[in-house]
C-alpha positions as CSV (number, residue, x, y, z in Angstrom):
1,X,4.0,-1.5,-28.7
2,X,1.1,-3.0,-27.0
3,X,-0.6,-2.2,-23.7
4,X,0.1,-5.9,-22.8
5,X,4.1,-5.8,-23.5
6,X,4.4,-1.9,-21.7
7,X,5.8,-2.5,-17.7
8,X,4.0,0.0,-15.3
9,X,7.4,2.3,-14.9
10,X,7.1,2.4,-19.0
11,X,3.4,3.9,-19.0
12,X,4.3,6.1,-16.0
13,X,6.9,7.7,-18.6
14,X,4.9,7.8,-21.2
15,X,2.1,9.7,-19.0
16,X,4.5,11.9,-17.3
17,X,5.5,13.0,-20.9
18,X,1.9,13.6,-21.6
19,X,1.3,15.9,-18.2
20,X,1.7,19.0,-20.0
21,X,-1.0,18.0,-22.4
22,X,-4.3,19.5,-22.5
23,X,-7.7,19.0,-23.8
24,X,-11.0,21.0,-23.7
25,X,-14.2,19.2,-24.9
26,X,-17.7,20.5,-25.1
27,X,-20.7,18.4,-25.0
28,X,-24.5,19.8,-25.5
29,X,-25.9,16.5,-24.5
30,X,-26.0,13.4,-23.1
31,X,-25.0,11.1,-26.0
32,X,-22.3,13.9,-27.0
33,X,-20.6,13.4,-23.4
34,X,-20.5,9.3,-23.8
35,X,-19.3,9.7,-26.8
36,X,-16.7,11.8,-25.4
37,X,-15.7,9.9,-22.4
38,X,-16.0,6.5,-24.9
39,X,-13.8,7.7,-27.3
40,X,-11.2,8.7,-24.5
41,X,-11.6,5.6,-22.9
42,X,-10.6,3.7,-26.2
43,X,-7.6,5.6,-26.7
44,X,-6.2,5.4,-23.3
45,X,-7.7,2.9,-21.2
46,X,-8.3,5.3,-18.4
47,X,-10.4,9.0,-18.0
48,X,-9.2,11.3,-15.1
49,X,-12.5,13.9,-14.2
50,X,-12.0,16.5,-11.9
51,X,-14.9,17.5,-9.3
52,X,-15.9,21.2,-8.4
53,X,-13.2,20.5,-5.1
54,X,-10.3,19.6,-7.3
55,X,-10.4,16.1,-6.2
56,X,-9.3,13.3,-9.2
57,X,-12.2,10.9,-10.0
58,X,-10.8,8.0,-12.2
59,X,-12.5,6.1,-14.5
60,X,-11.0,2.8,-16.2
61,X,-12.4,0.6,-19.0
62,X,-13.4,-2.4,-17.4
63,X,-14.0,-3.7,-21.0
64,X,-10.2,-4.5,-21.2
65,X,-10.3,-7.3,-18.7
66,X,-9.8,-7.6,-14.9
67,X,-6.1,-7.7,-15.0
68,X,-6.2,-4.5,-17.6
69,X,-8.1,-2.8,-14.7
70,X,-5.9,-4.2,-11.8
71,X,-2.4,-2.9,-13.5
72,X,-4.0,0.6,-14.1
73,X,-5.7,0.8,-10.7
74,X,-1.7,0.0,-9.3
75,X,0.0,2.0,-12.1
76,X,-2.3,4.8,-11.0
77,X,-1.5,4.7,-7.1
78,X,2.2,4.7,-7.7
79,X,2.1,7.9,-9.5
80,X,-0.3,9.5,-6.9
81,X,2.5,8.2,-4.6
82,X,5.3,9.9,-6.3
83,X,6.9,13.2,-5.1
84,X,9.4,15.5,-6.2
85,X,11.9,15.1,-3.3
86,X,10.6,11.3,-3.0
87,X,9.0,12.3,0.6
88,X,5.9,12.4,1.7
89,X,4.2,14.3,4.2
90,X,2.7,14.0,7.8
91,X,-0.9,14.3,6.1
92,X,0.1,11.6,3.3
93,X,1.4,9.4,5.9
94,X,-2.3,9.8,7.3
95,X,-3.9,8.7,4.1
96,X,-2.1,5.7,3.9
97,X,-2.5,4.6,7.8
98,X,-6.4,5.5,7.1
99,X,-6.3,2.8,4.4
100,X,-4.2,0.2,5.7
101,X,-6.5,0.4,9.1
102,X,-9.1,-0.1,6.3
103,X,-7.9,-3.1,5.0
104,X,-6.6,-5.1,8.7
105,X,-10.4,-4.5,9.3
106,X,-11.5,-5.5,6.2
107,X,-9.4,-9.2,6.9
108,X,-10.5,-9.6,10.0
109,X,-6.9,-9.2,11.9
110,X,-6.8,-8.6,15.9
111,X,-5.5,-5.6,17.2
112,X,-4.3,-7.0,20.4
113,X,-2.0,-9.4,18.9
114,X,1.7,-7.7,18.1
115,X,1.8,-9.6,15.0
116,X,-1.1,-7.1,13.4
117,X,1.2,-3.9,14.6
118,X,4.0,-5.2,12.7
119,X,1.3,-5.8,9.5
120,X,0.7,-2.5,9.9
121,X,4.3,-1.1,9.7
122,X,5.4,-3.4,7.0
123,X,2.2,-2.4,4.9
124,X,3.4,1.0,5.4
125,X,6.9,0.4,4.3
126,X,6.0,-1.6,1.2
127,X,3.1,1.2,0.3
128,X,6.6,3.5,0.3
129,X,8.7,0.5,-1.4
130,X,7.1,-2.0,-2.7
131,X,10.2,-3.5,-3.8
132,X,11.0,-4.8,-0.4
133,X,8.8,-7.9,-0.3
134,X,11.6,-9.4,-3.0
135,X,13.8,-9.6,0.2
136,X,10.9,-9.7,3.0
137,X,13.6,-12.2,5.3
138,X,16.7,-9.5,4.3
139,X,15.6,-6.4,4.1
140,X,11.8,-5.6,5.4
141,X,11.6,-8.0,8.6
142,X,15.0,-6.4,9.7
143,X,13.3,-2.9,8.6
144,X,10.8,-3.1,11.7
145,X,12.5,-5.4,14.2
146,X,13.9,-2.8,16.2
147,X,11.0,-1.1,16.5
148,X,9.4,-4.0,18.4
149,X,12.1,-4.4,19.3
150,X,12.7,-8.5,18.4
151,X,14.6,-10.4,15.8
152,X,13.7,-10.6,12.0
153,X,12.9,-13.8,12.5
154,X,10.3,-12.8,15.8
155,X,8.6,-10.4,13.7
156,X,8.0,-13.6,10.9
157,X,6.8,-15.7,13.6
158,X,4.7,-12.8,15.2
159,X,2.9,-12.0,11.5
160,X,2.2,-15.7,10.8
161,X,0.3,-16.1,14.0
162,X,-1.5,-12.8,13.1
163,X,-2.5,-13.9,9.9
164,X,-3.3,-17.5,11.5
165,X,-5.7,-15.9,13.6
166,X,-7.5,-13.7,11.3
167,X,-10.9,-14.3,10.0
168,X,-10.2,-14.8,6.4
169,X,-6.8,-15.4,5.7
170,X,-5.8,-17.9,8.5
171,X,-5.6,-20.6,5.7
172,X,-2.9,-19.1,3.9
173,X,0.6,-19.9,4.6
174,X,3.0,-17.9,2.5
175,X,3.4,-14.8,4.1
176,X,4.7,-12.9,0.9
177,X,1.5,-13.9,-0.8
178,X,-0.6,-12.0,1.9
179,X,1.9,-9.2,2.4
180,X,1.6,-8.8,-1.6
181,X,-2.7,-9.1,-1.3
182,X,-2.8,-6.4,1.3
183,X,-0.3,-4.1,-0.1
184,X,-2.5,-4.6,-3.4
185,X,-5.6,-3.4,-1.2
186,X,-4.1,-0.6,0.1
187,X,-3.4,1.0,-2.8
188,X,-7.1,0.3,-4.5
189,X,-8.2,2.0,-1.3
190,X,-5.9,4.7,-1.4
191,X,-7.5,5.5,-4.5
192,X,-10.9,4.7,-4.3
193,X,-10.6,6.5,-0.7
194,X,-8.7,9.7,-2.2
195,X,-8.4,9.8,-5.7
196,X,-5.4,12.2,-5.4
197,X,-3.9,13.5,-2.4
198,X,-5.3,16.6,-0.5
199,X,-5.0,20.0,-2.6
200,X,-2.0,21.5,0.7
201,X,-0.4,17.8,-0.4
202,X,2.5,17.0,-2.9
203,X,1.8,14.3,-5.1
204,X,3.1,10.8,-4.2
């Protein structure tokens, strides 16, 4: 089957199938290690390279095409979101905050308006679900309201003007499309930010 026609929960299989895998490769010399990495790269798509701290340095093959690079970079931070026991801990609750602060900055949002609190939750809820935004009226308004505390509606009304009022997304006006394009950028920064989680963490 081709890359193309494979969903990201079918590659995650395939890779978790593949975790007890192991390769050792020695190179005497420049051209010997791209060769290496090259010839990885065109059998996977993807090269994981560990540093001296144990930390996961990812690189993908940008010579597939931006979307190629775009499902990987998301297929990659849903594993490194994956656990066991499906929980996370207080430090990879951190990590996440870290990049979703990241991102509000990045667009410009307010932190005095309520309406960029309640981005902040609901980025955190869809970085543990993303699933939710299918029902963002049903399921992930009602999620936060009581935290607030106001009505699913409110909080819809509260994250429009939030969004309204930031610097470069106040002419969008389909919530679900920026909920989607900052859930997208917290993941990239989870990973470009992390690689993996912390060596005392379990994996996501």
């Amino acid at each position: 089957m081709a890359y193309g026609t494979k969903t990201v929960e079918e590659r995650l299989a395939i890779q978790r199938r593949k975790n007890n895998e192991y390769g050792i490769y020695i190179a005497c010399d420049d051209r010997s290690i791209l060769k290496c990495v090259n010839a990885m790269l065109l059998n996977s798509g993807i090269v994981g390279l560990a540093d001296t701290e144990g930390k996961m340095h990812y690189l993908i093959d940008g010579r597939r095409g931006g979307n190629y690079v775009m499902d990987r970079v998301k297929e990659k931070v849903m594993t490194l979101r994956e656990s066991p026991t499906g929980k996370t801990t207080d430090v990879e609750d951190a990590y996440v905050e870290h990049a979703i602060s990241s991102v509000i900055g990045k667009y410009g949002f307010s932190e005095s308006l309520t309406g960029t609190q309640i981005l902040r939750k609901l980025l955190f809820h869809l970085y543990k679900d993303p699933g939710l935004l299918r029902s963002a009226a049903k399921r992930l308004y009602p999620l936060v309201a009581p935290e607030f505390p106001m009505t699913p509606s409110q909080v819809e009304r509260n994250l429009r003007y939030a969004i309204k009022k930031s610097s470069k997304l106040k002419e969008e006006t389909k919530v679900t499309f920026v909920l989607r394009k900052l859930l997208d950028q917290t993941m990239e920064e989870v990973l470009r930010q992390y690689g993996r989680p912390h060596s005392t963490m379990r994996r996501y």
